[in-house]
Predicted model as a PDB file, atoms N, CA, C, CB and O in Angstrom, pLDDT in the B-factor column:
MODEL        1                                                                  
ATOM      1  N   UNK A   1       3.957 -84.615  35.501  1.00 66.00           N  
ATOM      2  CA  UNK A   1       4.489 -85.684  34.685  1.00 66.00           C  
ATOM      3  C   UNK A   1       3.602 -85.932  33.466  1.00 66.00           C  
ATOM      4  CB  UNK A   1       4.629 -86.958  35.510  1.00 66.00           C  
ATOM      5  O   UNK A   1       4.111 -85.907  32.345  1.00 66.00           O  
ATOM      6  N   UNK A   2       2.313 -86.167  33.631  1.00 71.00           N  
ATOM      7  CA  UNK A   2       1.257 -86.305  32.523  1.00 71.00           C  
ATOM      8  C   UNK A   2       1.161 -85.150  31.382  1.00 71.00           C  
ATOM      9  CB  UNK A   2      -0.128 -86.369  33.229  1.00 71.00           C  
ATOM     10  O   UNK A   2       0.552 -85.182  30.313  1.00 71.00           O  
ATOM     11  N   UNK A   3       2.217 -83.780  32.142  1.00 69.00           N  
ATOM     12  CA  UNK A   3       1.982 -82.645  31.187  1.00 69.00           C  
ATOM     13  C   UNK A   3       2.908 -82.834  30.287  1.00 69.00           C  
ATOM     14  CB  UNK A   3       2.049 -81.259  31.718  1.00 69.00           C  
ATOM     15  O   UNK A   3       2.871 -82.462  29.114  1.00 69.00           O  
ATOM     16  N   UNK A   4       4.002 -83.591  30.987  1.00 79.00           N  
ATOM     17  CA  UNK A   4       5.411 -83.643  29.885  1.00 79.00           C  
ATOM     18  C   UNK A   4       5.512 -84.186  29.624  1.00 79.00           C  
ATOM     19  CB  UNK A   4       6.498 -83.527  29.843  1.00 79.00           C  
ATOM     20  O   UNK A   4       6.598 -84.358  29.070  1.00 79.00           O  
ATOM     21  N   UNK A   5       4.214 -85.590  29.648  1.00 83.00           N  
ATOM     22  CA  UNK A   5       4.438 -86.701  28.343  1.00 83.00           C  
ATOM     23  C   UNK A   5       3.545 -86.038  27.313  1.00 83.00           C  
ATOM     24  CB  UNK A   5       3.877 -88.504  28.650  1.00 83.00           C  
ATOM     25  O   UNK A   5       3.930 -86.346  26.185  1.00 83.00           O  
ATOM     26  N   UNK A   6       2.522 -85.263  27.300  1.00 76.00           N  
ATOM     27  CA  UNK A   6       1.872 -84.629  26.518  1.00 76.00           C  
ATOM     28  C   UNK A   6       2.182 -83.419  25.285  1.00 76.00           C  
ATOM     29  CB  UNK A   6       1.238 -84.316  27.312  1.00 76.00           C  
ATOM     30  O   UNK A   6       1.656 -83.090  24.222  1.00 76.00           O  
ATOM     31  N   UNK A   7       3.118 -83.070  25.942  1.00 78.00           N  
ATOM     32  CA  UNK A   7       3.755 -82.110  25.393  1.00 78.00           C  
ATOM     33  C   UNK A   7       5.272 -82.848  24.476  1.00 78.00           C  
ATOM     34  CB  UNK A   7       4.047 -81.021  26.701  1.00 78.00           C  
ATOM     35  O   UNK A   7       5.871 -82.463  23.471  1.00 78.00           O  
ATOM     36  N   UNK A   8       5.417 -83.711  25.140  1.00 87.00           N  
ATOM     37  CA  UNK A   8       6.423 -84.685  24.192  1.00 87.00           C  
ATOM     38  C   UNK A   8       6.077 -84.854  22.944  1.00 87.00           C  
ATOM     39  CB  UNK A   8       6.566 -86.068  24.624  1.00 87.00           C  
ATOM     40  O   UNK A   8       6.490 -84.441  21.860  1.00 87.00           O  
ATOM     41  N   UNK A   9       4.608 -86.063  23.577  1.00 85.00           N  
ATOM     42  CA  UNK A   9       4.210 -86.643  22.322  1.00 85.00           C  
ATOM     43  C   UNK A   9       3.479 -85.316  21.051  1.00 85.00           C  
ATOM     44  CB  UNK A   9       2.980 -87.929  22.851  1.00 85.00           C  
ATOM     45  O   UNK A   9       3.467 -85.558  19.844  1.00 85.00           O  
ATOM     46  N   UNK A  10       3.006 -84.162  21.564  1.00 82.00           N  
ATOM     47  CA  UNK A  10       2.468 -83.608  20.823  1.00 82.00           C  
ATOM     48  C   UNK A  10       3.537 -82.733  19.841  1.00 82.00           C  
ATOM     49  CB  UNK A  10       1.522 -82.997  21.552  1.00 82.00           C  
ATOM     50  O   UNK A  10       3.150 -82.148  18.829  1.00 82.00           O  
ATOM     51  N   UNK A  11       5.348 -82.738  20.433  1.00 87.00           N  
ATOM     52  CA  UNK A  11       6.113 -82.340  19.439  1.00 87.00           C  
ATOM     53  C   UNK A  11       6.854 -83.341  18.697  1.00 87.00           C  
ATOM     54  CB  UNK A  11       6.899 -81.474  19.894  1.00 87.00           C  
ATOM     55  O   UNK A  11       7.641 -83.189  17.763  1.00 87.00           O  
ATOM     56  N   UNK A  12       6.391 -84.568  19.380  1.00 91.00           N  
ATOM     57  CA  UNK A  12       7.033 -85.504  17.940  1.00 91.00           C  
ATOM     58  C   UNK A  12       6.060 -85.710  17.301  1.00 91.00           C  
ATOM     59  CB  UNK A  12       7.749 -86.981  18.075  1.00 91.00           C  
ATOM     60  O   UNK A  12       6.406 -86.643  16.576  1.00 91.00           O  
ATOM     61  N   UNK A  13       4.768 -85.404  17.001  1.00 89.00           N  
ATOM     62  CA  UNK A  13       3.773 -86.171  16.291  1.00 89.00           C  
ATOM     63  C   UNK A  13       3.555 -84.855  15.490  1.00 89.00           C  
ATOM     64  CB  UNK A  13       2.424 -86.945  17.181  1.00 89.00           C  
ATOM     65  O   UNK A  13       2.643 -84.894  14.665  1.00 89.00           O  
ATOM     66  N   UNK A  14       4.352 -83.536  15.626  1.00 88.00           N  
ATOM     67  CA  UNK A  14       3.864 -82.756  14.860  1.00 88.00           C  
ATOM     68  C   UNK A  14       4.206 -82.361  13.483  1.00 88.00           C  
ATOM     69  CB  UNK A  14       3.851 -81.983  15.436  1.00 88.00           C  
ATOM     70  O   UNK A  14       3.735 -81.419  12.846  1.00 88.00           O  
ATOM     71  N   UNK A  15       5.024 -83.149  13.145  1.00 90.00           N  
ATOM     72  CA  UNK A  15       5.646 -83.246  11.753  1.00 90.00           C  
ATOM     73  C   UNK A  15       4.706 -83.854  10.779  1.00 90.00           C  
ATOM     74  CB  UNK A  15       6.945 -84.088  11.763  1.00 90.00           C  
ATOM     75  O   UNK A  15       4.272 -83.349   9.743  1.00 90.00           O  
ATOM     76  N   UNK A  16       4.412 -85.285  11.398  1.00 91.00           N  
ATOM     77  CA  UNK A  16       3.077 -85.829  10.537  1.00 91.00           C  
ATOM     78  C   UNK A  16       1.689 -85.407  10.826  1.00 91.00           C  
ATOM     79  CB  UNK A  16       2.949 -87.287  10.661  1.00 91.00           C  
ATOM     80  O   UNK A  16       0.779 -85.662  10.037  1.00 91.00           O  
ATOM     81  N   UNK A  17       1.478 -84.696  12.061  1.00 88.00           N  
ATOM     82  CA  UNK A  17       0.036 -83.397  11.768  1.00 88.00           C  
ATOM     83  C   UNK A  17      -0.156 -82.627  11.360  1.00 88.00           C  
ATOM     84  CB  UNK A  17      -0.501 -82.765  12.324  1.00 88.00           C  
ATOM     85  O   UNK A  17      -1.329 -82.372  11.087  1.00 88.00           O  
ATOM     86  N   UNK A  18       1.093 -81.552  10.980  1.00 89.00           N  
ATOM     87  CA  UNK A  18       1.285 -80.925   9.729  1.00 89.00           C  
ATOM     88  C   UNK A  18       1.221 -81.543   8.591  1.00 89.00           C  
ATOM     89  CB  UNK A  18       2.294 -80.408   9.680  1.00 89.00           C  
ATOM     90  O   UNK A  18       1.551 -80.495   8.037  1.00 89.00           O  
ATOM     91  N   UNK A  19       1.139 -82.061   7.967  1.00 89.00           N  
ATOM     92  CA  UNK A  19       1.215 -83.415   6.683  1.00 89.00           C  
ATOM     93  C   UNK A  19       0.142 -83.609   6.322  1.00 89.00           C  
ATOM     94  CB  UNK A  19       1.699 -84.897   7.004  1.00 89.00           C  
ATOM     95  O   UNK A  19      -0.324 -83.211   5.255  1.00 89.00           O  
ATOM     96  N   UNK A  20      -0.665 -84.529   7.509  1.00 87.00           N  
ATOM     97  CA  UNK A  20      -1.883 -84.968   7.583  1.00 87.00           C  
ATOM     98  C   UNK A  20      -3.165 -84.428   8.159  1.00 87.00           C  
ATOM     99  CB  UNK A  20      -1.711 -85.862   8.026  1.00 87.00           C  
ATOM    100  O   UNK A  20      -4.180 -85.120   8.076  1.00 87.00           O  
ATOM    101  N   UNK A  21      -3.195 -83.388   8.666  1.00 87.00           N  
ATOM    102  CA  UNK A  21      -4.299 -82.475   9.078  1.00 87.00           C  
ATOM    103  C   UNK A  21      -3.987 -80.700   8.013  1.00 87.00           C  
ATOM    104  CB  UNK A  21      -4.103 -82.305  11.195  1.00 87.00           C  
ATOM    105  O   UNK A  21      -4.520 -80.387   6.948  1.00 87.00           O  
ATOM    106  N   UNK A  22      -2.980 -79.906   8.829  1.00 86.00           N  
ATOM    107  CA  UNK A  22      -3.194 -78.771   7.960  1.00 86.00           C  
ATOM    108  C   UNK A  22      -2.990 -78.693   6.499  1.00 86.00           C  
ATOM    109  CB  UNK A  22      -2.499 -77.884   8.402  1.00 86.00           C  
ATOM    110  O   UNK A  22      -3.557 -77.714   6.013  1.00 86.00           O  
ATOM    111  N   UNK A  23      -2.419 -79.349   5.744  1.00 89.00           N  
ATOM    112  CA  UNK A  23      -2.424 -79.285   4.228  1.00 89.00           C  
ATOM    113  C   UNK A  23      -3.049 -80.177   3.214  1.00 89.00           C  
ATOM    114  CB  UNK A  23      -1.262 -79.315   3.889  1.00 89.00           C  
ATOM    115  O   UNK A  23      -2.727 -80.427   2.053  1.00 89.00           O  
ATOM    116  N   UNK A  24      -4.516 -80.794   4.336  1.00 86.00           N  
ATOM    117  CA  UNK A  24      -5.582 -81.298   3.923  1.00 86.00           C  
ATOM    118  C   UNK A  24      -7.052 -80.107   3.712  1.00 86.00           C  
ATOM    119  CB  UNK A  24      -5.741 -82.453   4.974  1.00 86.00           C  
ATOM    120  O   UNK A  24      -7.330 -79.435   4.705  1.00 86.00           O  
ATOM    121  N   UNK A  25      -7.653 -79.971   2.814  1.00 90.00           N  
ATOM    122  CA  UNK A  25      -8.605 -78.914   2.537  1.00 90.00           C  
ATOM    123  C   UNK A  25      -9.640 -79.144   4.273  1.00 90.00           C  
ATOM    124  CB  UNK A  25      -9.620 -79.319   0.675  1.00 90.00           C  
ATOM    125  O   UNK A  25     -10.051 -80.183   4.790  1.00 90.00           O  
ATOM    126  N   UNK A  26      -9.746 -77.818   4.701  1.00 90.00           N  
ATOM    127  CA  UNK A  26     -10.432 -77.666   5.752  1.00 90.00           C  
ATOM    128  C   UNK A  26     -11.919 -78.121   5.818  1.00 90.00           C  
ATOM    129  CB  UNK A  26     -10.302 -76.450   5.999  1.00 90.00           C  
ATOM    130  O   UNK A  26     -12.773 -77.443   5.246  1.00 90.00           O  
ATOM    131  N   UNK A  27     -12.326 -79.496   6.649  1.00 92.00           N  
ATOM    132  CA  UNK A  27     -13.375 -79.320   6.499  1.00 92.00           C  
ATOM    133  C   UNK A  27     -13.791 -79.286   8.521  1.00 92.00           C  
ATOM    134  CB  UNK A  27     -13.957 -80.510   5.298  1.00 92.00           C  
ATOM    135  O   UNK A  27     -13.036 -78.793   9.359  1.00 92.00           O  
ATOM    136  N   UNK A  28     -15.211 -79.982   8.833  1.00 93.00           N  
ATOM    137  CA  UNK A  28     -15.494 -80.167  10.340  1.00 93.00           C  
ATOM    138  C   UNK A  28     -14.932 -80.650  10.785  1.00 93.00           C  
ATOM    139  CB  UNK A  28     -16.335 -80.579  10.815  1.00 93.00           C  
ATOM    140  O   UNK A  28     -14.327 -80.177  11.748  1.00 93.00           O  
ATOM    141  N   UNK A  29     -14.777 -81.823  10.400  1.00 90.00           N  
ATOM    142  CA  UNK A  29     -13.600 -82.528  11.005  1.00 90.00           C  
ATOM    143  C   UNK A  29     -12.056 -82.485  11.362  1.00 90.00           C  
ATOM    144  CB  UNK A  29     -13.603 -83.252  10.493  1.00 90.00           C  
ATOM    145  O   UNK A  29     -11.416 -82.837  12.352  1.00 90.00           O  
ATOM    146  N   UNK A  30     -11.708 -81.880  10.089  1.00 90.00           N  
ATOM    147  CA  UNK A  30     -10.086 -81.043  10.614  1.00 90.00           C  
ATOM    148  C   UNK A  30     -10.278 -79.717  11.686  1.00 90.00           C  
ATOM    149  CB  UNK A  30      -9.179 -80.212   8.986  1.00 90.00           C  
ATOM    150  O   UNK A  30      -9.322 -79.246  12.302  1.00 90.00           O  
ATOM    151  N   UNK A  31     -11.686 -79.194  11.802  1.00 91.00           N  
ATOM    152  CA  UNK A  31     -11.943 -78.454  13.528  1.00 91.00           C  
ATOM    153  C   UNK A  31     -12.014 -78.899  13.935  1.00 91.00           C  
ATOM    154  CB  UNK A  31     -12.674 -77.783  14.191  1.00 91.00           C  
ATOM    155  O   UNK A  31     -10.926 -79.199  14.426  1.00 91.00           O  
ATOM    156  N   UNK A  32     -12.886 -79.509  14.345  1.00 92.00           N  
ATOM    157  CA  UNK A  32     -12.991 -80.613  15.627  1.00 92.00           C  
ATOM    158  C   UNK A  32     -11.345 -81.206  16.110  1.00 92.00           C  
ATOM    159  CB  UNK A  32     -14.073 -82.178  14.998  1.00 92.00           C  
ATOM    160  O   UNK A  32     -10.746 -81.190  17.185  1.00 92.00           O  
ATOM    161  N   UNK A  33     -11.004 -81.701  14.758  1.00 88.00           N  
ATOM    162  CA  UNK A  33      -9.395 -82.475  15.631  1.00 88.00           C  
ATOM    163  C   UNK A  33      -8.701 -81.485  16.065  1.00 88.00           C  
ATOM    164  CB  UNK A  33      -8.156 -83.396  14.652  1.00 88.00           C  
ATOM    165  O   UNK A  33      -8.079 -81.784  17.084  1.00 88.00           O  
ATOM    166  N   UNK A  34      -8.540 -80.351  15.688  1.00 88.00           N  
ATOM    167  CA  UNK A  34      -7.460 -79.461  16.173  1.00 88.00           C  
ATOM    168  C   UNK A  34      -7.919 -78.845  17.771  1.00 88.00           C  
ATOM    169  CB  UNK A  34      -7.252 -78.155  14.960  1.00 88.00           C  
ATOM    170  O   UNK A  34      -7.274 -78.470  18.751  1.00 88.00           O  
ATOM    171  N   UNK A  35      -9.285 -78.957  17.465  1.00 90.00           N  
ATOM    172  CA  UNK A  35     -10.158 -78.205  18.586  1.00 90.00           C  
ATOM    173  C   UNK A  35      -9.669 -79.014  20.186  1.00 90.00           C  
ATOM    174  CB  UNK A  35     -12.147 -78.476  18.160  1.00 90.00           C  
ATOM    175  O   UNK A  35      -9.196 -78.597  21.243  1.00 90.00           O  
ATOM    176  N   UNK A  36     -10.132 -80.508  19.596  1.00 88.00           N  
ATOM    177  CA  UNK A  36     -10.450 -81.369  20.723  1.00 88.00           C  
ATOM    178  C   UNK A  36      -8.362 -81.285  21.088  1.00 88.00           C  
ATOM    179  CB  UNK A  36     -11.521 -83.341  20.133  1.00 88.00           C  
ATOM    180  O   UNK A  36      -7.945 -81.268  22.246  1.00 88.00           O  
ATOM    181  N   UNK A  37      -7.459 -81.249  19.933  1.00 84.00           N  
ATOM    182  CA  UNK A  37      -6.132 -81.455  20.279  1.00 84.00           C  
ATOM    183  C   UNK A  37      -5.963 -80.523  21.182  1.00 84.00           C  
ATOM    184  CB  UNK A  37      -5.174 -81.411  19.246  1.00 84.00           C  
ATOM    185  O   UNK A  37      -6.128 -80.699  22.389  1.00 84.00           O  
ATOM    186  N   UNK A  38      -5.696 -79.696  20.759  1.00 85.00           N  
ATOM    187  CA  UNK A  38      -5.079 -77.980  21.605  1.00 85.00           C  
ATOM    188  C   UNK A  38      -5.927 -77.434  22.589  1.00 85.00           C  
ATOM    189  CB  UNK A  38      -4.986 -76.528  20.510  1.00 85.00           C  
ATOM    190  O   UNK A  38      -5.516 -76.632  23.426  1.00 85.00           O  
ATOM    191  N   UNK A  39      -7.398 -77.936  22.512  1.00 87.00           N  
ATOM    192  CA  UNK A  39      -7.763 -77.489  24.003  1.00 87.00           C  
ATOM    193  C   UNK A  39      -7.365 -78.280  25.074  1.00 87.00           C  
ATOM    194  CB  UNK A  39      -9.153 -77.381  24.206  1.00 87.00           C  
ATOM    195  O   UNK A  39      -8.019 -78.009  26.080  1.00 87.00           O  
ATOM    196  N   UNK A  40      -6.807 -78.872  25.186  1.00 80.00           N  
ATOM    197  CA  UNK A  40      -6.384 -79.793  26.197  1.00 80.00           C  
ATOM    198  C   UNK A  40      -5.121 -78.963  26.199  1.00 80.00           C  
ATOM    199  CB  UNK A  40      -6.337 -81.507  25.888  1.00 80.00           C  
ATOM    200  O   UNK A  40      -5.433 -78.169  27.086  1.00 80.00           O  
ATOM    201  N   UNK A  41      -4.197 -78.685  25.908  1.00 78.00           N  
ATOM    202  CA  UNK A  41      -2.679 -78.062  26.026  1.00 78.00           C  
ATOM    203  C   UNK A  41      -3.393 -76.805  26.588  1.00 78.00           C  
ATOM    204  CB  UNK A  41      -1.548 -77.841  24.417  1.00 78.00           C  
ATOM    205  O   UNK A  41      -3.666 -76.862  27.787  1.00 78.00           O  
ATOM    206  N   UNK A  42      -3.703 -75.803  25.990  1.00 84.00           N  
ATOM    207  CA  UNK A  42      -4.708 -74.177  26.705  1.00 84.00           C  
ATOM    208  C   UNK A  42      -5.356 -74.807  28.067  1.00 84.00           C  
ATOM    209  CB  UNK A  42      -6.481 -73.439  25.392  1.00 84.00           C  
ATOM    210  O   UNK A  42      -5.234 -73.839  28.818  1.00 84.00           O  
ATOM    211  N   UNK A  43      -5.827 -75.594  28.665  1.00 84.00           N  
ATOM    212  CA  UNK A  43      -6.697 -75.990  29.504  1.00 84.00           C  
ATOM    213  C   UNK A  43      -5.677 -75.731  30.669  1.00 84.00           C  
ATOM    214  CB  UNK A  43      -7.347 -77.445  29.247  1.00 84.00           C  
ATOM    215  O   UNK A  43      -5.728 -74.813  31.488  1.00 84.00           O  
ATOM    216  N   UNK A  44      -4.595 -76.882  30.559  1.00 78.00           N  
ATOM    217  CA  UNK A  44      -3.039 -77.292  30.749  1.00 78.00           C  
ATOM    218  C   UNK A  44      -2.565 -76.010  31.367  1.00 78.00           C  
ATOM    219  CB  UNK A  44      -2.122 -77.711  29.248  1.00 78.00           C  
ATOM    220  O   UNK A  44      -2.447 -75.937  32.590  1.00 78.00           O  
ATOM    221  N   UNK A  45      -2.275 -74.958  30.556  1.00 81.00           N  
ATOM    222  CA  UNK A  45      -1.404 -73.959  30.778  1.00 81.00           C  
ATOM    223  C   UNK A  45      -2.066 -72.906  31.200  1.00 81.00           C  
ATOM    224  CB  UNK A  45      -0.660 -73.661  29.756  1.00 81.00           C  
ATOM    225  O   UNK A  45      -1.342 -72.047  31.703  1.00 81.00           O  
ATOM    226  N   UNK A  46      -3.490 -72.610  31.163  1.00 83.00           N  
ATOM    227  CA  UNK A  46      -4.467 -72.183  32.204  1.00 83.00           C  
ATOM    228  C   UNK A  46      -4.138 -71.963  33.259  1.00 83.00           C  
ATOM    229  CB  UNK A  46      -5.329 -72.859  32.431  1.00 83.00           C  
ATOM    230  O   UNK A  46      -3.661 -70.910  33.682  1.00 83.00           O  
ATOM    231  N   UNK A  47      -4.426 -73.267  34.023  1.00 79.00           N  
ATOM    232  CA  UNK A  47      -4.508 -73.941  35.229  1.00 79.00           C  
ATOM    233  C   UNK A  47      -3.526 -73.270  35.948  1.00 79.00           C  
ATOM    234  CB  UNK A  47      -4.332 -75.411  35.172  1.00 79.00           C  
ATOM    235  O   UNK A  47      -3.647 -72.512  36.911  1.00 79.00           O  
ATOM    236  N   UNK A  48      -2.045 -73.837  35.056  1.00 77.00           N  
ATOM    237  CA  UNK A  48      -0.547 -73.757  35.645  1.00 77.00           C  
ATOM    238  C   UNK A  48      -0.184 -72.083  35.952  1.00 77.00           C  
ATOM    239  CB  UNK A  48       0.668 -74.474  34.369  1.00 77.00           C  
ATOM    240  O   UNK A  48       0.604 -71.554  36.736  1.00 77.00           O  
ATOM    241  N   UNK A  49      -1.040 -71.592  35.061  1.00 79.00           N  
ATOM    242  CA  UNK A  49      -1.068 -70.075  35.637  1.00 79.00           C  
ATOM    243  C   UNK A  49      -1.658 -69.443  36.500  1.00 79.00           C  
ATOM    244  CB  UNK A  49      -1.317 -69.371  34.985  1.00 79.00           C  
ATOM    245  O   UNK A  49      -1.129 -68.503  37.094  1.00 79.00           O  
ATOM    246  N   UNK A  50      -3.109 -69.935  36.764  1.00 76.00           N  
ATOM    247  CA  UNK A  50      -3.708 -69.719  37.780  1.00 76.00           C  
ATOM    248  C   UNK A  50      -3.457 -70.247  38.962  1.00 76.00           C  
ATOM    249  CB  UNK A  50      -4.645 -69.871  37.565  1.00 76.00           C  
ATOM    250  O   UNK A  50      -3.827 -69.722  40.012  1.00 76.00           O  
ATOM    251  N   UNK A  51      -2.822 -71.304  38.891  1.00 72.00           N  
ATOM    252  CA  UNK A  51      -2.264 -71.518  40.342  1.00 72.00           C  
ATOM    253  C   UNK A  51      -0.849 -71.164  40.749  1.00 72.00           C  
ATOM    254  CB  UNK A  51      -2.363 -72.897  40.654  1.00 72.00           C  
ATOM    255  O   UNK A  51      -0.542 -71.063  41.937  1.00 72.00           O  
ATOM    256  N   UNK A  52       0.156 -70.945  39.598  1.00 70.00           N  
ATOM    257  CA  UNK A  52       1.510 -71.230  39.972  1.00 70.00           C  
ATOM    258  C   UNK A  52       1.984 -70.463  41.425  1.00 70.00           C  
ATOM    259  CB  UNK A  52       2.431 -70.765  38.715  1.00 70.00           C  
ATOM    260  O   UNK A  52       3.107 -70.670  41.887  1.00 70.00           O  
ATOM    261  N   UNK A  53       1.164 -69.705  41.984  1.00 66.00           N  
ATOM    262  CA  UNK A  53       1.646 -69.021  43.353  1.00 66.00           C  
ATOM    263  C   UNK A  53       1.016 -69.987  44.765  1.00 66.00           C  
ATOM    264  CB  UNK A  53       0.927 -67.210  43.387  1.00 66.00           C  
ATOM    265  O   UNK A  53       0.806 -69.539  45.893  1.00 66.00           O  
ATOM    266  N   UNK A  54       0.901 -70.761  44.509  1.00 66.00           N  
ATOM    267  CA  UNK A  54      -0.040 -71.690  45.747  1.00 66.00           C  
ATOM    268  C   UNK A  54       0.959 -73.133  45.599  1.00 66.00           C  
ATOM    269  CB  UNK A  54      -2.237 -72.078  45.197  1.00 66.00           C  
ATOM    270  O   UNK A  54       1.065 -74.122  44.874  1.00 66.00           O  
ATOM    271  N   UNK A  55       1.459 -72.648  46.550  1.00 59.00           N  
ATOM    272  CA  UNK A  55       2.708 -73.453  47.468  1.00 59.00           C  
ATOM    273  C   UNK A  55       1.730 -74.083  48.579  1.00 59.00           C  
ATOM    274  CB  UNK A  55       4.131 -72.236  48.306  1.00 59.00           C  
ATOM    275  O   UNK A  55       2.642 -74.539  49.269  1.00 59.00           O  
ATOM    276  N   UNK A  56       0.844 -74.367  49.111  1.00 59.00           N  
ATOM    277  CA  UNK A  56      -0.104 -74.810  50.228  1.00 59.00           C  
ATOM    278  C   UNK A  56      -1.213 -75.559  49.238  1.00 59.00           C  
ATOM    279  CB  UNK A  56      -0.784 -73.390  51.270  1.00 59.00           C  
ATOM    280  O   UNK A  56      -1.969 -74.766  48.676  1.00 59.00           O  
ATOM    281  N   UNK A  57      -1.405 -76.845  48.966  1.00 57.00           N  
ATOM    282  CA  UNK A  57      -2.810 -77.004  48.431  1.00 57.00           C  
ATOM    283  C   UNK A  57      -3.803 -76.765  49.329  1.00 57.00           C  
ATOM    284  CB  UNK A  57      -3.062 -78.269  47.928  1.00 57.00           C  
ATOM    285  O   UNK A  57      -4.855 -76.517  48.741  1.00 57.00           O  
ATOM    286  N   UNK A  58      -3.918 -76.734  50.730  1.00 59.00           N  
ATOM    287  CA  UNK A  58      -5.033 -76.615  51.861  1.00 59.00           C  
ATOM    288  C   UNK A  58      -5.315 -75.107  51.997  1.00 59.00           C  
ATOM    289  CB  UNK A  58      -4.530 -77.265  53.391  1.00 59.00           C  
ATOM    290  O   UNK A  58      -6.188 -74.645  52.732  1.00 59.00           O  
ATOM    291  N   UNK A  59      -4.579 -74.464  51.299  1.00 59.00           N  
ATOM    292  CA  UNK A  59      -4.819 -72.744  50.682  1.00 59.00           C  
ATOM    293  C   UNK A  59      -6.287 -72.848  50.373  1.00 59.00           C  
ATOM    294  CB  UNK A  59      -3.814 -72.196  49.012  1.00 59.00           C  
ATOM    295  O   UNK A  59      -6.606 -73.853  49.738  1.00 59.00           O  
ATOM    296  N   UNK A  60      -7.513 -71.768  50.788  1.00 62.00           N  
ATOM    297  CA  UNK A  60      -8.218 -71.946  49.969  1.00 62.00           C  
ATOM    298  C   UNK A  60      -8.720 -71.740  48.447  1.00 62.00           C  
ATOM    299  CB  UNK A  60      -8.604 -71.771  50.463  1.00 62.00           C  
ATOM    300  O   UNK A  60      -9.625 -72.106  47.697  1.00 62.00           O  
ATOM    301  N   UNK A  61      -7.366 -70.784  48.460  1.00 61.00           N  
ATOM    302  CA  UNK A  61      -7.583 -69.836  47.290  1.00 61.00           C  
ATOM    303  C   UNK A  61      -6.578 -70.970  46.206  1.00 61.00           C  
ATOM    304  CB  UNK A  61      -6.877 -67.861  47.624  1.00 61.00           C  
ATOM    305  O   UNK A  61      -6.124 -70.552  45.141  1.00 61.00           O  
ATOM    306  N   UNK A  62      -6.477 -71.595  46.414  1.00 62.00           N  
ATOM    307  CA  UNK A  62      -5.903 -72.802  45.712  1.00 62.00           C  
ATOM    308  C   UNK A  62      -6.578 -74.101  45.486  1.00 62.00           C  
ATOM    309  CB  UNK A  62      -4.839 -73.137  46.347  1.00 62.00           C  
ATOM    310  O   UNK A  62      -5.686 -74.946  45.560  1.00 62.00           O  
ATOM    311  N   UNK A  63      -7.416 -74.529  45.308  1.00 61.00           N  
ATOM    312  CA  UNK A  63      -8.186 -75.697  45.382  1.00 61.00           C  
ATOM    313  C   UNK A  63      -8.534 -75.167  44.034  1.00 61.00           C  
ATOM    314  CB  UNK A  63      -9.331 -76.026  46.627  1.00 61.00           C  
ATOM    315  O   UNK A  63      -8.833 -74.000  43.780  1.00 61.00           O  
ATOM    316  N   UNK A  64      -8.449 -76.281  43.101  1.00 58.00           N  
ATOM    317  CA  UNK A  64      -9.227 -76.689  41.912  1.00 58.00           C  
ATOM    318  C   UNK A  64     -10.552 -76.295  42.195  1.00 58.00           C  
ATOM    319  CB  UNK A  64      -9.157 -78.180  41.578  1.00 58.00           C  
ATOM    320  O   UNK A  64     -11.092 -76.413  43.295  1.00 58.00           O  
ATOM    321  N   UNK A  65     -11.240 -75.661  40.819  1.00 56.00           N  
ATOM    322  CA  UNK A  65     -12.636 -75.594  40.927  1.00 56.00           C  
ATOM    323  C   UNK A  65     -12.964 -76.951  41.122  1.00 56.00           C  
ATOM    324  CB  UNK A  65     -13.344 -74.961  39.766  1.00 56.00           C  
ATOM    325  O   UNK A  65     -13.284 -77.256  42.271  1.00 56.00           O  
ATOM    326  N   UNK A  66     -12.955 -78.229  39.881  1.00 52.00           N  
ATOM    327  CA  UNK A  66     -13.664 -79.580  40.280  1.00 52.00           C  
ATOM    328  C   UNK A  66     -12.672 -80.554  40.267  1.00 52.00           C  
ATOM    329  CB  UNK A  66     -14.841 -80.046  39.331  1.00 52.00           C  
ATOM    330  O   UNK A  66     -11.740 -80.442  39.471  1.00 52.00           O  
ATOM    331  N   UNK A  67     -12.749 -81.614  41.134  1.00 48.00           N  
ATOM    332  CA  UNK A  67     -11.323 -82.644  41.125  1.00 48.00           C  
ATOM    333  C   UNK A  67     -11.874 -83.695  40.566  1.00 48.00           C  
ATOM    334  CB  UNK A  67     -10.546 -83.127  42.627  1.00 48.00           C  
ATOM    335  O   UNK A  67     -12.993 -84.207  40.540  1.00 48.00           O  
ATOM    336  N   UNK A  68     -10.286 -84.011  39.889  1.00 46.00           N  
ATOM    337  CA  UNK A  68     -10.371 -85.214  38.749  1.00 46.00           C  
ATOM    338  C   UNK A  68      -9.977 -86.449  40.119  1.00 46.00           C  
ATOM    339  CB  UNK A  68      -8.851 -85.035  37.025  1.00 46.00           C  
ATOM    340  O   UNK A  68      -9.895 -87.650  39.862  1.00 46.00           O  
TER     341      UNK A  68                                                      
ENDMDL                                                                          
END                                                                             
């Protein structure tokens, strides 16, 4: 659920982040925001790949490295 409000908000907000981040001259700070944005989505879809075959969470081969 937390993935698909994320992924919501990150395609309605992308009209004005195009606007306001990429067709602003690149400096640290326009890395950093994109950095800190989209690693969280890659992190996301990681995960969902590395686990998507673990139907059992008490699997061991399924357990999160560290729990939130």
């Amino acid at each position: 659920m937390t993935t698909d409000i994320i992924m919501v908000f990150s395609a309605l907000t992308f009209a004005q982040e195009v606007e306001l981040i990429w067709r602003q001259r690149w400096s640290l700070m326009t890395f950093l925001y994109l950095s800190v944005r989209y690693a969280g989505i890659g992190y996301v879809v990681m995960v969902m790949l590395a686990y998507r075959e673990c139907s059992n969470y008490f699997d061991d081969r399924c357990r999160l490295p560290c729990h939130i």
